[in-house]
C-alpha positions in Angstrom: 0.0 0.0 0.0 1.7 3.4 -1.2 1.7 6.0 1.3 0.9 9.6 1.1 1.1 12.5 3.5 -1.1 15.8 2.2 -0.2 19.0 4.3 -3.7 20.5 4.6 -7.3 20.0 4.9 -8.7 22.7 2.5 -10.7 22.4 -0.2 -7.8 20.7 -2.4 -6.3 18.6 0.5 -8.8 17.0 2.3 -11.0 16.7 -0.9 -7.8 14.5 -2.5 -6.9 12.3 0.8 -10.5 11.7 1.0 -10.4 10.4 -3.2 -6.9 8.7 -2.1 -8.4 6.9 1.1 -11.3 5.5 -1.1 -8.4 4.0 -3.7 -6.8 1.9 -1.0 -3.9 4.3 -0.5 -2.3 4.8 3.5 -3.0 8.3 3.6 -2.1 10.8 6.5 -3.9 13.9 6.4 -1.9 17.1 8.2 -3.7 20.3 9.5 -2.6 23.2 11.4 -6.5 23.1 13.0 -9.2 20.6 14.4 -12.4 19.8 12.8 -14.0 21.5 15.4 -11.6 24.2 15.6 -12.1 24.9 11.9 -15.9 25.0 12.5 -16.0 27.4 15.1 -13.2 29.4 13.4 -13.4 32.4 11.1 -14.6 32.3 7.4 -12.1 31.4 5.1 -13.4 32.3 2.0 -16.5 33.5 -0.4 -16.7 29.9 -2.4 -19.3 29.5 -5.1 -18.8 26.2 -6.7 -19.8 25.9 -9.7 -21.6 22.9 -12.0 -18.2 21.2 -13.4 -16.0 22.0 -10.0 -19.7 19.5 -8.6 -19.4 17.3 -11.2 -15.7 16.7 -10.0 -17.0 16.7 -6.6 -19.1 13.7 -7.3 -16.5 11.8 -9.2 -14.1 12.0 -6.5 -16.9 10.9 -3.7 -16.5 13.9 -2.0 -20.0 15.7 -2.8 -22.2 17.6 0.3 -24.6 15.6 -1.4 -27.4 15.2 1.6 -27.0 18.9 1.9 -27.7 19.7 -1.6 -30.8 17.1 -1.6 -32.1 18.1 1.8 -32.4 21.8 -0.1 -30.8 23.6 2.8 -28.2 24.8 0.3 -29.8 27.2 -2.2 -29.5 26.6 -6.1 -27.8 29.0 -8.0 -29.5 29.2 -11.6 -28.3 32.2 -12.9 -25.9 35.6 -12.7 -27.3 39.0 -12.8 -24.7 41.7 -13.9 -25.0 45.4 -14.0 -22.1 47.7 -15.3 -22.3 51.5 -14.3 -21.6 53.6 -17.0 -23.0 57.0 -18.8 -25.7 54.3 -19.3 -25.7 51.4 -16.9 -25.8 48.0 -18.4 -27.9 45.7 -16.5 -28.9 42.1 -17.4 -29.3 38.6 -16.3 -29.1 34.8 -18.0 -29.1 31.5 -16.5 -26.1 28.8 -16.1 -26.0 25.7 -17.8 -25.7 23.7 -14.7 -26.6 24.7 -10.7 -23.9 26.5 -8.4 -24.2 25.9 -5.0 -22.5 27.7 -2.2 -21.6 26.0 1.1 -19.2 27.6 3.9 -15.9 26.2 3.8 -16.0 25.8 7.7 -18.6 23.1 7.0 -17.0 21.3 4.2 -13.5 21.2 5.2 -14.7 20.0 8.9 -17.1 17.5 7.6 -14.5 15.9 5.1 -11.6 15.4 8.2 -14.8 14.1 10.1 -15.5 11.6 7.1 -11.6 10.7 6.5 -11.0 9.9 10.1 -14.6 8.1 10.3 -13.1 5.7 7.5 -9.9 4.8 9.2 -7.6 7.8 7.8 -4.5 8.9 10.1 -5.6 13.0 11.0 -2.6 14.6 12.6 -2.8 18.4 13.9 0.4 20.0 13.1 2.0 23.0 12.4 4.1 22.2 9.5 7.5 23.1 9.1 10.1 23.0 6.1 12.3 20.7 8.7 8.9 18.2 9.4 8.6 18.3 5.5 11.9 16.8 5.4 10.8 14.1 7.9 7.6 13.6 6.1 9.7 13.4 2.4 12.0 10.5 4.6 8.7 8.4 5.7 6.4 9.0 3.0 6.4 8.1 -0.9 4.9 10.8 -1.8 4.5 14.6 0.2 1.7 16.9 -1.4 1.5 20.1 0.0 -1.8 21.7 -0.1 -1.3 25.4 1.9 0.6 28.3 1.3 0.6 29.7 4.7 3.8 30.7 6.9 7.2 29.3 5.9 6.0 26.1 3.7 4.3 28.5 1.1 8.2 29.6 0.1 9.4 26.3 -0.6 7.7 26.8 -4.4 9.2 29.3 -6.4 7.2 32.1 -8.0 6.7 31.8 -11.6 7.5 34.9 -13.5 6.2 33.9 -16.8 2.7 32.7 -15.6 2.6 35.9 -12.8 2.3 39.1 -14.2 1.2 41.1 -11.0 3.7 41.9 -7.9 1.2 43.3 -6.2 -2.5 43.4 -4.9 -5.1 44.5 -7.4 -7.7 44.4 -5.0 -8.4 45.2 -1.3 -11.1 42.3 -0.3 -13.9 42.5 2.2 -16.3 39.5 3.4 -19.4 39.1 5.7 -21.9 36.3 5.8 -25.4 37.5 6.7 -28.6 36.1 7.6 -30.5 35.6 4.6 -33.6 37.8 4.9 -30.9 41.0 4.1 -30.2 41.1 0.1 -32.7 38.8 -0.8 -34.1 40.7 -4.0 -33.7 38.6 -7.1 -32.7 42.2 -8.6 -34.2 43.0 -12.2 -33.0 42.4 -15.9 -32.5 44.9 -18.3 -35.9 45.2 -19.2 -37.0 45.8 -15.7 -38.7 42.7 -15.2 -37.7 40.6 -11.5 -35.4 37.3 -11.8 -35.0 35.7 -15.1 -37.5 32.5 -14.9 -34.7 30.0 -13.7 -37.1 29.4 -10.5 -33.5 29.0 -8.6 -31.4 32.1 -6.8 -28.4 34.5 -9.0 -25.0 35.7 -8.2 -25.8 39.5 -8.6 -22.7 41.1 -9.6 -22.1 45.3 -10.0 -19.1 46.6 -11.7 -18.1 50.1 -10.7 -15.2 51.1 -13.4 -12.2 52.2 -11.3 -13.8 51.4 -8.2 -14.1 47.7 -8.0 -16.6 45.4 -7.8 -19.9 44.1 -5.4 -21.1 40.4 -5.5 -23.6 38.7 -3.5 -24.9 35.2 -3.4 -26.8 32.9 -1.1 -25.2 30.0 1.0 -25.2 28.0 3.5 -23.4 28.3 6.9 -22.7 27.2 10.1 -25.8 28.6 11.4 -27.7 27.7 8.8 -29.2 29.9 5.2 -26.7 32.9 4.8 -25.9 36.0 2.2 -22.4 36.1 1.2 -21.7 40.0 0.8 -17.9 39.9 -1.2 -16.3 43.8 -1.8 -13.4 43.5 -4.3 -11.8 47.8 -4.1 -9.7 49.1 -6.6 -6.5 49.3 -4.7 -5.8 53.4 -3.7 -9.2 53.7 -5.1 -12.4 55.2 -3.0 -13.1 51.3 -1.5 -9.9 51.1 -0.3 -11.4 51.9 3.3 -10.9 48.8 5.4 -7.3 50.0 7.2 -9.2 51.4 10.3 -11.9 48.5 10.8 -11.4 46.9 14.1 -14.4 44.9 14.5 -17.1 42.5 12.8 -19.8 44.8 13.3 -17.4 47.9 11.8 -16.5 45.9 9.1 -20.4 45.2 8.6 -21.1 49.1 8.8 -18.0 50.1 6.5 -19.7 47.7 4.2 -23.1 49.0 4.1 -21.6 52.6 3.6 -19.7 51.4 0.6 -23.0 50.3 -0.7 -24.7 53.3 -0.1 -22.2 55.2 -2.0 -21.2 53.0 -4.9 -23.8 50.6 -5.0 -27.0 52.3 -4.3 -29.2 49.8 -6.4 -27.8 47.0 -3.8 -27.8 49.6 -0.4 -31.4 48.9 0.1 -31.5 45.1 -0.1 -29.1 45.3 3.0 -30.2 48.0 5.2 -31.1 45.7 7.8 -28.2 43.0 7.3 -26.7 41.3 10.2 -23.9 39.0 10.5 -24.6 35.5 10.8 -21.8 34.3 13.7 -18.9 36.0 15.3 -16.5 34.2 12.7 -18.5 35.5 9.7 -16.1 38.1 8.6 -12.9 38.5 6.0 -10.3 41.2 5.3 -7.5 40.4 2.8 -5.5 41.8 -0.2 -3.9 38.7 -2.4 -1.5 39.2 -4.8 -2.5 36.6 -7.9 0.5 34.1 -8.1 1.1 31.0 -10.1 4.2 28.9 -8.2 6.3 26.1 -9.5 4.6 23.2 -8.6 7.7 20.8 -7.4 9.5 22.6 -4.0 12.6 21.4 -3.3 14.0 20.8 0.4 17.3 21.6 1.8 18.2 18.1 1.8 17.0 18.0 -1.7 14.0 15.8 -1.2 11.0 16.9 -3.7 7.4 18.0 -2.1 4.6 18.5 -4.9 2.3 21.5 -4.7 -1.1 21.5 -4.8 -4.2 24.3 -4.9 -3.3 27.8 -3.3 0.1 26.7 -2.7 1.1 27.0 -6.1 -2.5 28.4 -7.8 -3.1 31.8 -5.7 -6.5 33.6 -7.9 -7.8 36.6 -6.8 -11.6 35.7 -6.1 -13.0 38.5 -8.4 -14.2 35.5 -10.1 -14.9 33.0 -8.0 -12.5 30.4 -9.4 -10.4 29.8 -6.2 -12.7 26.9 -4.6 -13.1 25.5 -7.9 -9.4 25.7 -9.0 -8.7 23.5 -5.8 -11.3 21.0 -6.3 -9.9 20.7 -10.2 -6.5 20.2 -9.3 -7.4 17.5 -6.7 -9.3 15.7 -9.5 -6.3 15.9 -11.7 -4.1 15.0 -9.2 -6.1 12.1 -7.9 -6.3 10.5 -11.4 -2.5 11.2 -11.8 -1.8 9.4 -9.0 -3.6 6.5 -9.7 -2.4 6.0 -13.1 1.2 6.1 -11.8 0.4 2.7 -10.5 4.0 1.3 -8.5 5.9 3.9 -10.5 8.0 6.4 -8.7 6.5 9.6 -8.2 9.7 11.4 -9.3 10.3 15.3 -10.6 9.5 14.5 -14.4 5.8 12.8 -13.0 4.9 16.1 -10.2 6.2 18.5 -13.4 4.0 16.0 -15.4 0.6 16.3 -13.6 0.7 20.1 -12.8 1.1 20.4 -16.9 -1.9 18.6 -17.1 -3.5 20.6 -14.8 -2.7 23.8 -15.8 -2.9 22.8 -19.4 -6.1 21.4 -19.0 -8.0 24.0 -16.4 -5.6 26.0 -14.5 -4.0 28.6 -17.2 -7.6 29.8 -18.2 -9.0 30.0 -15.0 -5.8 32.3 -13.9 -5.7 33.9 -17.2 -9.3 34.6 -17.4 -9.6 35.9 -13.5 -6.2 38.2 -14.3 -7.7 39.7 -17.8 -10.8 41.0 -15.3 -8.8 42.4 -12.6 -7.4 45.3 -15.7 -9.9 47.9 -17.3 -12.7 46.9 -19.8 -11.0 47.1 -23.5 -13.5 48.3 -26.1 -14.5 45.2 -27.6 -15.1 43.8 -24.2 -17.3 46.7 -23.4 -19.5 45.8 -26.8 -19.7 42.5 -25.7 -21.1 43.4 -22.2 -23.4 46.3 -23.8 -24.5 44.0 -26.4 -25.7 41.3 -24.1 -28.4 43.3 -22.5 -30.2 42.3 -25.9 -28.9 38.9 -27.0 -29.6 36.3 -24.6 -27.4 34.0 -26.6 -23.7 36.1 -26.0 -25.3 36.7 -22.1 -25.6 33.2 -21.7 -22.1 32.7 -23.0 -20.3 35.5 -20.7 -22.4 34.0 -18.1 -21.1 30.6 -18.6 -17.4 31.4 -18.6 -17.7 31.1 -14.4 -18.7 27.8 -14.6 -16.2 27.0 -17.3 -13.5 29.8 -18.4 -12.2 27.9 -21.2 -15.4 28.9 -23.3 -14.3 32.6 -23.0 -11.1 31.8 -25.6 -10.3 33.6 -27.4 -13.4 35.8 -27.7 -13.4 37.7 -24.9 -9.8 38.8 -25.5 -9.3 39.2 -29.1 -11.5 42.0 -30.7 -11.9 39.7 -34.2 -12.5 36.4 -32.6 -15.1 38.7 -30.2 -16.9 40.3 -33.2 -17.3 36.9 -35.0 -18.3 35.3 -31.7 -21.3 38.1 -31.6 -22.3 37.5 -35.0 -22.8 33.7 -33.8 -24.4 34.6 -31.0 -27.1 36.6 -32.4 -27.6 34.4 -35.5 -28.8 31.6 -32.8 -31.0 34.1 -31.2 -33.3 34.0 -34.5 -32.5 30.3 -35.3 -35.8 27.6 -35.6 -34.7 26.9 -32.4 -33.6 27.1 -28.7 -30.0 26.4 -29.6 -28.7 25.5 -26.2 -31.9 23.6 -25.8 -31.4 21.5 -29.3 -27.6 21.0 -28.6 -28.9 19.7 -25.0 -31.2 17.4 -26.9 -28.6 16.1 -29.1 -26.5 15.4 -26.3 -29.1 12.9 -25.3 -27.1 10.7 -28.5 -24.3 9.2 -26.8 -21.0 9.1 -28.9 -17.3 8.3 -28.5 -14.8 10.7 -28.4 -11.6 12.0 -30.7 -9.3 14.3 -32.0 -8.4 14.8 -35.5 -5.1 15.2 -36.4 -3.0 16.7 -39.5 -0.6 18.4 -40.6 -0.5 22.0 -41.9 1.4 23.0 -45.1 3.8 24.6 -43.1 4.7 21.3 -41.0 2.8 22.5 -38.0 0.7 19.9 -35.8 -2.9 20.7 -36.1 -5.8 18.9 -33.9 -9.2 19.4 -32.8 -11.5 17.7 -30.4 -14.6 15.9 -32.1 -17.8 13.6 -31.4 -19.2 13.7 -35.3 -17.4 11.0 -36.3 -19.3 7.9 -38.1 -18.4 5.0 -40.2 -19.8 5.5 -44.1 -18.8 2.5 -46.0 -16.8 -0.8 -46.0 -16.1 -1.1 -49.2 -14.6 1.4 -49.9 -13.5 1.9 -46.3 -15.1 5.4 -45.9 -16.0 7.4 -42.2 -16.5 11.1 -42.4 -16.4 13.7 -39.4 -18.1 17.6 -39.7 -15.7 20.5 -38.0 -17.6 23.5 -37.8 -16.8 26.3 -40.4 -16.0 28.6 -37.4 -13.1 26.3 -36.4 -9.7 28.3 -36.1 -7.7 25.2 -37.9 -10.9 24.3 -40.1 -8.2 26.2 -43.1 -5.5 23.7 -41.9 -7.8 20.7 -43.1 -8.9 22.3 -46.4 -5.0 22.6 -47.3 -4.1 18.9 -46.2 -4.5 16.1 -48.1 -4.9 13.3 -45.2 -6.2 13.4 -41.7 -6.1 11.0 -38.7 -8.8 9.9 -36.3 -7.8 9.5 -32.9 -10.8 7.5 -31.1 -9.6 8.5 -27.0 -9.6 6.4 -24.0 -11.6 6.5 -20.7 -8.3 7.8 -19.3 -7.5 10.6 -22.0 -10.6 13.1 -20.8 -7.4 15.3 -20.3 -7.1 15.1 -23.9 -10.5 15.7 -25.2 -10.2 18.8 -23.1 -7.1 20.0 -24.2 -7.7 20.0 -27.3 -11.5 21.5 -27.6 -9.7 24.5 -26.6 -8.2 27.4 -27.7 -3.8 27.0 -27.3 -0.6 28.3 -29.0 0.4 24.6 -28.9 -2.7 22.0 -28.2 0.3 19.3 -28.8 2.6 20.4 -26.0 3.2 17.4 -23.6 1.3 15.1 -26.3 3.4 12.0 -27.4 3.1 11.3 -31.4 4.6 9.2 -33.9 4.2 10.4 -37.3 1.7 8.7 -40.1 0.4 8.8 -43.2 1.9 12.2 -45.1 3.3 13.4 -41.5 -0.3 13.1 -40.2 0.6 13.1 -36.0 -1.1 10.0 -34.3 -1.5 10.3 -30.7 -0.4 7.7 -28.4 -3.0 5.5 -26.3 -5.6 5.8 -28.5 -8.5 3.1 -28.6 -8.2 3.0 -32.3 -6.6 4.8 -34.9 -7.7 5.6 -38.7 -5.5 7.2 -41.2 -7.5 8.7 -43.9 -7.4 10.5 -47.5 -9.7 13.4 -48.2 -11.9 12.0 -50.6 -14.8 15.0 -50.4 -15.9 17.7 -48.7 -20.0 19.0 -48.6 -21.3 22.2 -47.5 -23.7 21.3 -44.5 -24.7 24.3 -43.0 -22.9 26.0 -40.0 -20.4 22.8 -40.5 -18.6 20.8 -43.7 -18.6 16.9 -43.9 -15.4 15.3 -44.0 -15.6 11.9 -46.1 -12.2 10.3 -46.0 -10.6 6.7 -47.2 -9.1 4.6 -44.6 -5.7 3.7 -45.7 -4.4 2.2 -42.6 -6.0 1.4 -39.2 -4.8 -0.2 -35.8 -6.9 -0.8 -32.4 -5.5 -1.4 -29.4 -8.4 -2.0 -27.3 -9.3 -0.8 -23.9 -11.9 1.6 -22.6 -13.2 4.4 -24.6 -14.4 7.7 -23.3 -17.8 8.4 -23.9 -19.6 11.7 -23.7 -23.4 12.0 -23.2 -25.5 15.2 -21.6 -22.6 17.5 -21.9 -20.3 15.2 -19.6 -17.9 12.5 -19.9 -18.4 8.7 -19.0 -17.3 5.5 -18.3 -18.5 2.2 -20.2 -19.9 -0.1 -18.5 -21.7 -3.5 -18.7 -25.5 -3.3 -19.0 -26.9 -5.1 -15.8 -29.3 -7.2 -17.6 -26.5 -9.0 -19.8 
């Protein structure tokens, strides 16, 4: 049995020795603080987890789900958004998939509750670079999950991924009882709520001020507000110096409102703070840190969550950063089976990481902290009247990959509005057809070829289908929209790549927007330099037989030339999420 020590039991830590423990691994979990300590302690954050950071919840068994299905935890449907301007901007559009909010007091006590409940070893420790040592002497592997006091050093700031050296925000927190800020707020049209029949994030936006959010939780006393103030640093909310108390902070707070956000000052006028613990002062600077620290006695720790992702929480991404990275790391480790978990394997998994989630969460969450560029301000403006492209900004919380690369280049951003609009007049609900059609389950790959200029090109696809047998024809349909879509035009072969259950990373990586979507990929080289990826189910090499116009997309018909399949698990995606196969219970 492999044995693991994690050095805290945040949202990353405890969430991956709790995946670990259910594995079979020896795990021993390290905190600086008791369950009950943490309970009864101060808030620690302004979490809002959103519907993939849940989904990853669930797949590592760590889901609050008897809170979510007792309904003691509100459901977040939608985010309401108003810019101040010469002429405000105000509207509102539903998520995809629920947020929920729970206190990380409960979470992170309940989970060291559940881990020692099963058997786990708990130890409360102050940790030290010289018991890291120790640990890294008695241990196979050492993950260290906080970035407070000495430990947080041991990771080297990365210059290249950490363009700020300083704050960009002063940040304020209170929980309050829920009858304060209740309004649902109005859309741009004046009418209440948006239909979701759940709760909103409602989020103001005060150019060079800073920004307001509020949404609804759950805390240790039970329904709460969350009340987040994120000042322009030097600006006019950067007013917390002199507080001294929770209830100061509390009326600092509602003075801010009254002054900056009067539309919000009256949903609060009567707030009150939920527990004695319920409030937050902070300025963080946003920092990306190598993720392999290196002891004195040159023993290797790996870095995991805010130890090495640090976010500012403008955007909310923090909570859901940390449960991501355990995911990836808990997969990682599993794979590694009895291999050592040397340098190349901790450089490895963080690449997957931030390759995968991690760099457009940060990049995404930086890009906010700086003014609004004029495109992004037409984007904003012109969402008051296109549910389509509101749905779309909206979205990018849940999932910040889908803001690439229109929200930061002003071509990709006025095509992007084009599409956006041209779905608000479509036959249909778009969203709602493309949820129906998700309904279909299908397999998963990337196509691969080679551009004229020797370049690697790839995309991630699920219209694949076999045509013929004889002649061996399948066809696949990019969209016309697709950056690399001139790539395939120009080339005279493609590849197939039919992924495994294990290459979601993959699928991922490659369904997004990158410089390089190969980087960290292993190839070997086909047909006319066609790149085949390694670990693939199956495999088709393919000549470009035709191409037919088919509306928003273009059908692909190629000739298989050569083939191979390897076997194994394939990943499947159904209702916008990936799967497992498994064996139907009746056969």
């Amino acid at each position: 049995m492999r044995k693991i020590a994690i050095v805290g039991a945040g949202e990353s830590g405890a969430q991956l020795a709790l995946g670990l423990q259910r594995e079979g691994y020896s795990v021993t979990l390290l905190s600086d603080r008791s369950a009950a300590q943490i309970r009864t302690g101060k808030v620690m954050s302004s979490q809002c987890m959103f519907s993939t950071a849940l989904d990853a919840e669930a797949q590592m068994g760590t889901a609050l789900t008897d809170y979510y299905e007792s309904g003691s935890v509100p459901a977040i449907t939608s985010i309401q958004l108003r810019v101040d301007a010469a002429e405000p901007i105000e509207w509102a559009a539903p998520l995809d998939g629920t947020a929920r909010s729970i206190d990380q007091r409960i979470k992170s006590a309940l989970w060291i509750e559940t881990f020692v409940a099963a058997g786990g070893d708990f130890r409360i420790e102050k940790v030290t670079p010289r018991m890291l040592e120790e640990l890294a002497r008695d241990y196979e592997l050492v993950i260290v999950s906080t970035g407070k006091g000495e430990i947080g050093q041991i990771f080297p700031r990365d210059k290249a991924k950490s363009p700020f050296d300083r704050p960009q925000r002063v940040l304020a927190l209170n929980y309050v009882k829920p009858d304060a800020g209740a309004a649902t707020g109005t859309g741009g049209d004046g009418t209440v709520g948006d239909g979701t029949g759940g709760d909103a994030i409602r989020m103001s936006m005060a150019p060079g001020v800073g920004e307001f959010f509020t949404f609804p939780g759950l805390t240790v006393s039970g329904p709460c507000r969350m009340m987040v103030f994120e000042g322009v640093v030097g600006g006019p909310m950067d007013r917390w110096t002199d507080v001294g108390s929770p209830e100061e902070q509390l009326e600092r707070s509602l003075e801010i409102l009254r002054e900056h956000f009067p539309h919000e000052a009256e949903n609060f006028a009567g707030a009150e703070l939920t527990d004695d613990g319920a409030t937050l002062l902070g300025r963080i600077t946003p920092t990306v840190r190598s993720a392999v620290g290196e002891l004195s006695n040159g023993q290797l720790v790996f870095g995991l969550g805010d130890a090495v992702v640090l976010n500012d929480p403008l955007t909310g991404q923090g909570s859901n950063n940390a449960t991501l990275a355990a995911k990836y790391y808990l997969d990682s480790i599993v794979r590694r089976g009895q291999q050592p978990f040397d340098r190349h394997w901790m450089e490895r998994t963080f690449d997957e990481f931030w390759r995968g989630w991690g760099q457009w969460a940060v990049e995404w969450t930086n890009d906010l902290l700086k003014p609004r560029r004029d495109h992004q301000k037409t984007l904003l403006s012109e969402a008051a009247e296109h549910p389509a492209l509101a749905a779309s900004i909206v979205n990018g919380f849940d999932d910040p990959r889908t803001s690439y690369p229109w929200w930061f280049d002003p071509t990709a951003a006025a095509d992007f509005m084009q599409a956006r609009k041209e779905e608000d007049t479509s036959a249909f609900d778009v969203r709602d057809f493309r949820s129906a059609l998700g309904q279909f389950a299908t397999g998963v790959t990337v196509v691969t070829t080679v551009s004229a200029d020797g370049r690697k090109v790839g995309m991630t696809a699920n219209s694949f289908t076999s045509v013929s047998m004889d002649p061996p024809l399948v066809l696949w349909c990019p969209s016309k929209r697709a950056p690399s879509l001139g790539d395939f035009e120009e080339a005279t072969h493609f590849a197939i790549n039919i992924l495994a259950s294990d290459q979601h990373v993959l699928s991922r990586q490659f369904a997004t927007p990158a410089t390089d979507k190969f980087a960290g990929v292993e190839t070997v080289e086909g047909i006319a330099g066609v790149p085949l990826l390694d670990g693939a189910v199956a495999t088709f090499q393919c000549r470009t037989v035709s191409r037919h116009d088919a509306g928003d997309h273009v059908i692909y018909v190629g000739e298989v030339e050569s083939y191979n399949h390897d076997g194994g698990a394939p990943l499947v995606f159904h209702g916008g999420k990936y799967h497992a196969t498994a064996s139907h219970p009746d056969f």
